[in-house]
Structures are given as C-alpha cells and as structure tokens.
C-alpha positions as CSV (number, residue, x, y, z in Angstrom):
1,X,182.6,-94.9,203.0
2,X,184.5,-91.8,202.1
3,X,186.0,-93.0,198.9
4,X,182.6,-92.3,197.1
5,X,182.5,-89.0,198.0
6,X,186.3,-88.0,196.8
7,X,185.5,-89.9,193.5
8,X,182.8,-87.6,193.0
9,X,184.7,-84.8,194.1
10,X,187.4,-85.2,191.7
11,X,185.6,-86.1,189.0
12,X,183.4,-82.7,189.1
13,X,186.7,-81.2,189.4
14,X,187.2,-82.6,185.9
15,X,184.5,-81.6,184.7
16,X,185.1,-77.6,185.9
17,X,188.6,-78.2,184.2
18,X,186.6,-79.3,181.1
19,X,184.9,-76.3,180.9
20,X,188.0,-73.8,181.5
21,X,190.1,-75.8,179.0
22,X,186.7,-75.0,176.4
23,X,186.5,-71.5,177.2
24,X,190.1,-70.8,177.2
25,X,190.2,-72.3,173.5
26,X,187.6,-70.2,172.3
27,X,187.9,-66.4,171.7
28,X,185.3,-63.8,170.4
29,X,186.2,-61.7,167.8
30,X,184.4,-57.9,168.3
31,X,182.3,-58.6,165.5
32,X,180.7,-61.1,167.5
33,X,182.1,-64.3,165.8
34,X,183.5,-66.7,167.8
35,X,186.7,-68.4,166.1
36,X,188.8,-71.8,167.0
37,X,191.9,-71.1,169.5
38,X,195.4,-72.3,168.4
39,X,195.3,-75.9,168.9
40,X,192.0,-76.4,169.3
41,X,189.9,-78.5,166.9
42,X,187.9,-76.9,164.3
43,X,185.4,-79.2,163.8
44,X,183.8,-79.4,167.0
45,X,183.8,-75.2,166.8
46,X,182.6,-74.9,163.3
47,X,178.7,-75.2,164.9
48,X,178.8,-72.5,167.1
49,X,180.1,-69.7,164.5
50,X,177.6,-66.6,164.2
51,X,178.0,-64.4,161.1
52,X,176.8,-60.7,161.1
53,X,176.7,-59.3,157.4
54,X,177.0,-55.7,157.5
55,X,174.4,-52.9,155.7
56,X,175.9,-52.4,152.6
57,X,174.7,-48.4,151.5
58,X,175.0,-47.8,148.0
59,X,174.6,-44.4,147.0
60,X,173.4,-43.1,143.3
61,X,172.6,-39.8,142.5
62,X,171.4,-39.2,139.2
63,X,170.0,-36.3,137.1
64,X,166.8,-36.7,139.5
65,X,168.7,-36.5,142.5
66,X,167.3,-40.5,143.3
67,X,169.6,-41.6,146.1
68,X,169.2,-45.9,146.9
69,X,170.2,-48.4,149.5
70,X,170.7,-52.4,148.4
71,X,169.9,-55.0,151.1
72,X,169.6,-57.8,149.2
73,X,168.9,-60.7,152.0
74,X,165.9,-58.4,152.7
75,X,162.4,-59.2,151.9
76,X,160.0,-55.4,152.2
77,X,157.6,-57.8,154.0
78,X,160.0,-58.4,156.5
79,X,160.6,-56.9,159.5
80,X,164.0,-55.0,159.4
81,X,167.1,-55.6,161.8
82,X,167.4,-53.2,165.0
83,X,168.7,-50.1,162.6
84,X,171.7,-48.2,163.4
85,X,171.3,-44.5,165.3
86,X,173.6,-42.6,162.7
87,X,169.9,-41.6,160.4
88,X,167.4,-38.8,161.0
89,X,164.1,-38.9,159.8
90,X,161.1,-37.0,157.4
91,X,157.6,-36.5,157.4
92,X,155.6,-38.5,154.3
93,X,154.4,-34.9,152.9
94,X,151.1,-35.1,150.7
95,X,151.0,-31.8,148.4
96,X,152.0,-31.3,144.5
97,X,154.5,-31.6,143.0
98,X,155.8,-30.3,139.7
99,X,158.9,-31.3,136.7
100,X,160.7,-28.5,135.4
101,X,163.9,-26.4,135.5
102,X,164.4,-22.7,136.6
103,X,167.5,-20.6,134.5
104,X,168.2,-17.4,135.6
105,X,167.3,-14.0,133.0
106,X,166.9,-10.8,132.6
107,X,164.0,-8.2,131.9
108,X,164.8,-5.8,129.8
109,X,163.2,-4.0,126.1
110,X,163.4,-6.3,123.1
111,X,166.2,-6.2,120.4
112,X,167.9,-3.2,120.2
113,X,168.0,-2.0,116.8
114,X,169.8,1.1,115.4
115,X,169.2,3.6,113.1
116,X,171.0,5.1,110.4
117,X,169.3,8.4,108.6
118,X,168.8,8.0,105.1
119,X,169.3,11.1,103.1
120,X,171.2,14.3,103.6
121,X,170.6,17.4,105.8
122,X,171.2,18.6,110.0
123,X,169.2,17.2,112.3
124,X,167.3,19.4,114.4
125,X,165.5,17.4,116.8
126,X,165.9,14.5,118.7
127,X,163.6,12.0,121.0
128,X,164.8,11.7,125.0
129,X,165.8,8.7,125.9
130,X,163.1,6.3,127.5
131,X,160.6,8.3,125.3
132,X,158.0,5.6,123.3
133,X,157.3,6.5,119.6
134,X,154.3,5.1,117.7
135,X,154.1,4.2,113.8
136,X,153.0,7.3,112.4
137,X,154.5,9.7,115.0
138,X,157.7,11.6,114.2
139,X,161.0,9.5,115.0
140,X,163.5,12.4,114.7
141,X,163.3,16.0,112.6
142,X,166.2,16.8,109.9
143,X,165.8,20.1,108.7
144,X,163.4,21.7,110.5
145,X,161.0,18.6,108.7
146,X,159.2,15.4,110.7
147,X,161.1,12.2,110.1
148,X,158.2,9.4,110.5
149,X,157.8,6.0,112.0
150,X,156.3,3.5,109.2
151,X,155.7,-0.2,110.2
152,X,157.8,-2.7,108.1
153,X,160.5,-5.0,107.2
154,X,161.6,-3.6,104.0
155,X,163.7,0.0,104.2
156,X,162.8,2.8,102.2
157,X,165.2,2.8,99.4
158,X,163.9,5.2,96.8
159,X,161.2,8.3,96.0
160,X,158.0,6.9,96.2
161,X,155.5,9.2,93.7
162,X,153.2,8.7,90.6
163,X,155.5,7.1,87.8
164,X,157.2,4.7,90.0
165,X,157.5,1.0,89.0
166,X,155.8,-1.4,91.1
167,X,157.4,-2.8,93.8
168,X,157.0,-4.4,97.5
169,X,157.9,-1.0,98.8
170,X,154.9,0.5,97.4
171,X,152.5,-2.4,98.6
172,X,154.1,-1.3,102.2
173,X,153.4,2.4,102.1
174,X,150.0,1.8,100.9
175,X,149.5,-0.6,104.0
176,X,150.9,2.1,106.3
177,X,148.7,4.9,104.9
178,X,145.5,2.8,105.2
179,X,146.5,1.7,108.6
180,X,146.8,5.1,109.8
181,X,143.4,6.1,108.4
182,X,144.7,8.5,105.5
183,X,142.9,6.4,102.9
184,X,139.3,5.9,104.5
185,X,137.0,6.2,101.2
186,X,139.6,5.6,98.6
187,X,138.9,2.0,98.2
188,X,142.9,1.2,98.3
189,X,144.0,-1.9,97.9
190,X,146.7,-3.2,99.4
191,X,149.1,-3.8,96.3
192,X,152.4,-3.2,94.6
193,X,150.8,0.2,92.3
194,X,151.1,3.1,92.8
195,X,147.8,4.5,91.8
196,X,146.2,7.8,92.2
197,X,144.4,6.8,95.0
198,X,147.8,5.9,96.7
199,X,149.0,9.7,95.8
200,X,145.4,11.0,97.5
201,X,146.4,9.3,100.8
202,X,150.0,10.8,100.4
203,X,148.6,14.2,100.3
204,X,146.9,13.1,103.4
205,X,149.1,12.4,105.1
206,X,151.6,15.1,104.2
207,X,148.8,17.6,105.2
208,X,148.3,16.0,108.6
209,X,151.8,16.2,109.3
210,X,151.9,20.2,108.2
211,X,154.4,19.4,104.8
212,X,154.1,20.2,101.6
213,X,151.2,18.2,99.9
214,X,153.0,16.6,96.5
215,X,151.7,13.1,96.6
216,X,155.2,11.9,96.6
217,X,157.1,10.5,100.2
218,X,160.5,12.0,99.2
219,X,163.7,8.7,100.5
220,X,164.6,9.8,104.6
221,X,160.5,11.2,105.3
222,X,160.2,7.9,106.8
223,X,162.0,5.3,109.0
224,X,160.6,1.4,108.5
225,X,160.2,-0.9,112.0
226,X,158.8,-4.3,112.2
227,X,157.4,-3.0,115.2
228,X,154.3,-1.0,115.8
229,X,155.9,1.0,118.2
230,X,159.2,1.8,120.0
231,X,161.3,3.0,122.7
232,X,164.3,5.2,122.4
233,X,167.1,3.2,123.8
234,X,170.2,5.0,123.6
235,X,171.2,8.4,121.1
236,X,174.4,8.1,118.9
237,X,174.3,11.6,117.6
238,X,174.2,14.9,118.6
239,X,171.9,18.1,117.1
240,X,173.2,19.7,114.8
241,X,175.0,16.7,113.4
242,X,175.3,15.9,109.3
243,X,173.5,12.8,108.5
244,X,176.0,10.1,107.7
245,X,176.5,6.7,108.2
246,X,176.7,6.1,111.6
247,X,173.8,5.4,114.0
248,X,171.8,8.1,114.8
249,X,170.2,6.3,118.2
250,X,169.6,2.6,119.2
251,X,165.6,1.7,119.6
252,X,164.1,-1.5,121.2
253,X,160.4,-2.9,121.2
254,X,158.2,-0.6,123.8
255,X,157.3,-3.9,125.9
256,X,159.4,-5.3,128.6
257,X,160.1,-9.1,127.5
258,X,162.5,-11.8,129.7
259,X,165.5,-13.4,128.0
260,X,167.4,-16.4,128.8
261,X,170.1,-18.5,127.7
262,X,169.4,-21.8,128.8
263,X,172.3,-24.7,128.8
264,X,172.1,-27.0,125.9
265,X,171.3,-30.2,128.2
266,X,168.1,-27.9,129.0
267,X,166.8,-26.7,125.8
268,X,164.4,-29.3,125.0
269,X,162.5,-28.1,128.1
270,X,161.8,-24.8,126.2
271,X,159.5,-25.3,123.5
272,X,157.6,-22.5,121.0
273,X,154.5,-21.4,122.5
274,X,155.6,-23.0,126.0
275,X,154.2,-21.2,128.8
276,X,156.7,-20.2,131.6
277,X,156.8,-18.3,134.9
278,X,158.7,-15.4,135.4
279,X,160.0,-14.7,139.2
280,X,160.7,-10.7,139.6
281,X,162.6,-9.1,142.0
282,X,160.5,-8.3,144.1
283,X,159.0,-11.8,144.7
284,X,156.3,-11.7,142.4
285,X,155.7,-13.8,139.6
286,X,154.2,-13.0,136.0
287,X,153.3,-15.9,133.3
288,X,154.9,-15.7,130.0
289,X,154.8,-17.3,126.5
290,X,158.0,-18.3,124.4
291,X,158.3,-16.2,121.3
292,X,161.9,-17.0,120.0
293,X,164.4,-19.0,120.0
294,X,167.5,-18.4,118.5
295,X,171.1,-19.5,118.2
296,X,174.3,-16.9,117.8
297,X,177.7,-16.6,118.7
298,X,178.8,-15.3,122.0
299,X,180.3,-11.5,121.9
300,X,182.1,-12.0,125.3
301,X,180.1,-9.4,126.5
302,X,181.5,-6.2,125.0
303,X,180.2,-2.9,123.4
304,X,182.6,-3.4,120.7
305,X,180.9,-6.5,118.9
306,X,184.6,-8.4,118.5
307,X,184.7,-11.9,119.8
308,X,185.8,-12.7,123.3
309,X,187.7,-15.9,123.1
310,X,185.8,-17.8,120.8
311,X,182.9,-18.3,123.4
312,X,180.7,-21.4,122.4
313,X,177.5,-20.7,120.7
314,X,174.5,-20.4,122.9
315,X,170.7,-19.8,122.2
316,X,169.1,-16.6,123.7
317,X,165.2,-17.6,124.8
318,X,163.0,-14.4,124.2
319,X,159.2,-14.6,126.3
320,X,156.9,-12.3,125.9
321,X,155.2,-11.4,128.9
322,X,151.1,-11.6,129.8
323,X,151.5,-8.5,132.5
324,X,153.5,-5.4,131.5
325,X,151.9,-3.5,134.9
326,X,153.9,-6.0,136.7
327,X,157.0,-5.7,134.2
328,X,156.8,-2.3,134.0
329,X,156.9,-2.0,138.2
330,X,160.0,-4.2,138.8
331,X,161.9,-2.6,135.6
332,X,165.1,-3.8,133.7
333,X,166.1,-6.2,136.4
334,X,167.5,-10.0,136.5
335,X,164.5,-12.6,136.9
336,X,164.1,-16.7,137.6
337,X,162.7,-18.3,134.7
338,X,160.7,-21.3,135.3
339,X,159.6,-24.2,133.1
340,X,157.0,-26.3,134.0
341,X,157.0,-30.4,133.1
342,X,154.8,-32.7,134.6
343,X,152.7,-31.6,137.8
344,X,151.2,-34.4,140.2
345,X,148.1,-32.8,142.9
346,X,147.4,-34.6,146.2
347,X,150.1,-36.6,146.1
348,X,152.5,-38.5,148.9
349,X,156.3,-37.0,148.5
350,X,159.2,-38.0,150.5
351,X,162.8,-36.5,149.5
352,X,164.4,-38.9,147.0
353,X,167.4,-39.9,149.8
354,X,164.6,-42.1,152.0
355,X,164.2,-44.4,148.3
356,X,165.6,-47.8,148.7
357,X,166.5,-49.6,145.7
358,X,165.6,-53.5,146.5
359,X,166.1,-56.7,145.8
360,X,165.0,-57.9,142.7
361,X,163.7,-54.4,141.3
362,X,161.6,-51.6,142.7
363,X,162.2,-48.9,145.5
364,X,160.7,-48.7,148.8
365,X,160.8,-46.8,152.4
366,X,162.2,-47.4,156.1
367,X,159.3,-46.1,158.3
368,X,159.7,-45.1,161.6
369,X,157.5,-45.5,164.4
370,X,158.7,-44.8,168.0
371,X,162.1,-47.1,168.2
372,X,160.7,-49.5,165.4
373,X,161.6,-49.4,161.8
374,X,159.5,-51.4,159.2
375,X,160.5,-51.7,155.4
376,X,157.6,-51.3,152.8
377,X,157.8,-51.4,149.2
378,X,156.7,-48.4,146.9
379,X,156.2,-47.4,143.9
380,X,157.8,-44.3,142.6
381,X,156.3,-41.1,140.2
382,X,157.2,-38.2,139.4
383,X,160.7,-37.4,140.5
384,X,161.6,-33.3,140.5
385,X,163.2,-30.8,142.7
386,X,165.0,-33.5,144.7
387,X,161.7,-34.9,146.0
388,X,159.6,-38.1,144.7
389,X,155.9,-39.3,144.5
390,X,155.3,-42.1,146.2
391,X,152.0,-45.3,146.3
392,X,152.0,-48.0,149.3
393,X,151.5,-48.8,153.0
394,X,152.5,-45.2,154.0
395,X,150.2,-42.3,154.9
396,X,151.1,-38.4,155.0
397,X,152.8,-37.7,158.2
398,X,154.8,-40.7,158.3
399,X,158.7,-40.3,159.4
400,X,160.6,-42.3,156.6
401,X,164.4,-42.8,157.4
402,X,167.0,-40.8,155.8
403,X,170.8,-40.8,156.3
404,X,172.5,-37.9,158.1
C-alpha cells in the first residue's frame, strides 16, 4: 500500500524540479523584460516577453518660444501612463494676452542741429543752455543787433528788399511775417514777390524788434528752422567771438521724443503712424506715435563723426510722444519701447512648455488632478511672451504639466 504514496511523492518532486529548472532559465532584465537563459528554448519564452517603450521628449523652441513633446502611440482621448515625478506643474491662467516686442531707447530732444552765423561782426549775446527760443524771438545778438528765429527749410542766402528777383526765399519770409502777425490788413499773399506790401510788414517787423525800419531783412538778421521752436543744446562759441565758419551752438526740437534702433529681424514690427508705449524710469508709461524712420551709418559712438570700425547700418526709430508733463518729469533718460501686435481678452493661457505636439497634427495639455494625469487635445492662438492661448476641455485654474 505504500508504493502509491512514494510514486506521488516523487513525482511532485518532479514537478517542484520542473518549476526550479523554469525559473532558473529565465532572468528579468531591469527594464522589466524577461529574456531566454543560455540553453534554454526560445520559443516557448517568446510569449511571455513584456516591452516598455520609453517617453520620447522632443524639445523645439522656436521664435515663439513653443516647446513640444511627441508620444505617438498616444490617443488625447486616452488615459495617459502613470507619469514620471521629475515635472512640476501651472495653473491654466485666463487673462489677455498681447504680440509685440519691447527694444530698449532713449528720451532725449530731437535732432540736434547746429548753427553757423551768416554774415560778419562780434557776437554779443548768447542764449543759456537749456533755454527754449520761439520763431520770431531772438536766437543770438551780433553787434549789439537781434539775430531772429524764422521757421523754414531753405537758409537765408541773400538781402531780401524791394528790387529782388523772385524766389522761394521770398515766398518764406512772407509766410513768416504773416505768421507772426506783422502783415494783418495787407492782404499778403503767400508768393514768390516781393511786393510793397511784403516791404510794409518788414518795417513791421523791424519796428517791433527796435531796428532800423528799411523794408529790407539785411543776409545774418535771421536764422531759418524747420521747427517752430527750439532748445539750446550745447554753445560752440564764446562772446566776443568773430563770426566764422564754425558752429556757433547746437539746437534740438523743444519736445522730448524716444528713439530706438530696433534689430533688422524686428523692423517690420515698427510701422509709420504705429502707436507704441513708452516705459520711463520711473515705472510709468506714456503712448507714443512713430514719426520717422530712418536708415544711416553707425559713427561708433564718438564726438568726432569718423567711423568706428565700419559698424553695420542701422535704422534710428524717432516717436513723438502724446504726454510731454510725463516726458518732461523723467528727463533725458533710457526708456523700454513697446510694440504692440495682436491682443487676445478673456482668454485661457498656459506657458508654451505644457504644449504637446501630437500624433498626427495639433498640440494639446497634460492635466493634473490630485495623482492623476489626463491628456486633452487643444487648440493653440496667439503665441507671445513665452505664453499661449489655448480652446478645449480645460478651465482657468487647471494645473497643466510642465518639465522641471
């Protein structure tokens, strides 16, 4: 009766042998897939094999700053794979959000201009610096007589009295005295004669200014400005000094304007007309308009004028500014210009490194919620300032994954 009993004995011991023999010709790899021993056969293995594909991360980062993961074997309907703990996460922000670029400036007066006395004679009088002259106010004095600020773009180059031929010189005086009210009644028009009635407004004028009334404005009485006005920069000469040819002061516009010189990848941002903000110094801001654009070589930055190493061309961006009380306040001083693109209101924004790039086409968002992560497809807008607009199954307040 006991031979039943040690056949079943030893043939569970075969079986337990069986088993050890199986696991000894097995071994695990530490990614977790389990390969054939030496010896062993491969065909009766092959069924058990588990593969892990790792995350692949790509990484782009582009002019908009768009950063993107691939997984293709994921569907954004599809619940993701426990995620690893090396990511942080962001809130789903709702808000605006605007296109542009910001290039750093200066305030300071517009284009500095200087100006070399016509004529002969000493001069005996000078502005102070900082001081503002108006068209029609003396500029300087030269022998003991005003020199006057016209407004203009053509110098004075010659007498201008009864007898003289016609000329766009004339039709400029003429506009100057009628601007400045010494023709009220005449009936002058604003032409290249010089008529009696322009002599009658000369005679005006001289009067007004305590000279000698002989209807004729003698070459060096006057100084021509394409500006209404001006601010005395910086004096060249001394009193007492011969007029010559050398610069007797430097004048800019009377207005505080910002100026920038925007990289060429970043001048189609700045168009004519285009309205800009202005940051000050203090914090502030002021809005401004673009008034000028133009292109000329680079000095390297000297008060000599000689070239400094062939510097590349670059275009200086002139904006006039809506609030001189706030100019005037921060002074002469550096500034952040900012160009506005596109602006989106109300909109969901998440920073451009939580965007996806899927399968297929499209973008779309790891969201977080306590230890589980869902992926849900987007769509993308307006991309600036390293953040994007984003439409879908999110809702403001929603942590999105990003990596560390």
């Amino acid at each position: 009766m006991s031979r039943p009993a040690e056949t079943t004995a030893a043939e569970t011991a075969a079986a337990n042998t069986t088993a050890a023999e199986t696991a000894a010709a097995e071994t695990t790899t530490a990614a977790g897939t389990t390969t054939p021993a030496a010896g062993s056969p491969a065909p009766a293995r092959r069924g058990r094999r588990r593969i892990v594909i790792p995350l692949a991360l790509v990484v782009v980062l582009g002019g908009s700053g768009v950063l993107a993961a691939t997984r293709p074997w994921e569907r954004p309907d599809s619940p993701t794979a426990q995620q690893a703990v090396d990511h942080a996460t962001a809130p789903v922000q709702q808000g605006s959000l605007s296109s542009g670029i910001q290039v750093g400036g200066a305030l300071a007066y517009d284009g500095p201009t200087p100006i070399v006395a016509a004529g002969r004679g000493t001069l005996t009088a000078l502005p102070a610096v900082g001081a503002v002259v108006k068209a029609g106010a003396e500029l300087y004095e030269v022998d003991g007589r005003p020199v006057v600020l016209f407004t203009g773009d053509r110098p004075m180059w010659r007498d201008l009295g009864p007898g003289v031929t016609d000329g766009q010189d004339v039709e400029q005086l003429k506009r100057n005295l009628i601007d400045l009210g010494h023709a009220d009644g005449l009936g002058l028009a604003v032409d290249q004669k010089f008529t009696s009635g322009t002599a009658t407004a000369v005679k005006r004028w001289q009067k007004a200014l305590g000279e000698k009334q002989t209807g004729t404005v003698a070459l060096g009485r006057v100084v021509v400005l394409p500006r209404p006005a001006v601010r005395i920069h910086h004096l060249g000469a001394q009193l007492g000094s011969p007029l010559g040819g050398t610069a007797l002061m430097t004048v800019t516009g009377a207005k505080l304007v910002a100026v920038v010189q925007p990289a060429d990848n970043q001048l189609s941002q700045f168009k004519p007309n285009g309205r800009v903000t202005v940051k000050l110094t203090d914090g502030s801001t002021v809005d401004g308009r673009i008034r000028s654009l133009v292109r000329a070589g680079s000095d390297g930055g000297g008060d000599n004028g000689q070239e400094g190493g062939g510097g590349a061309e670059k275009t200086t961006v002139t904006i006039a500014l809506d609030s001189q009380r706030k100019a005037a306040q921060a002074g002469p001083s550096s500034v952040t210009v900012t160009v506005v693109g596109n602006t989106v209101s109300d909109a969901l924004i998440v920073p451009v490194t939580a965007l996806l790039a899927l399968d297929g086409g499209g973008y779309g968002v790891q969201v977080a919620d306590g230890s589980a992560i869902r992926l849900v497809r987007v769509q993308l807008g307006l991309v600036a300032d390293a953040k994007a607009q984003i439409t879908g199954d999110v809702r403001a307040g929603d942590q999105v994954v990003i990596p560390k």
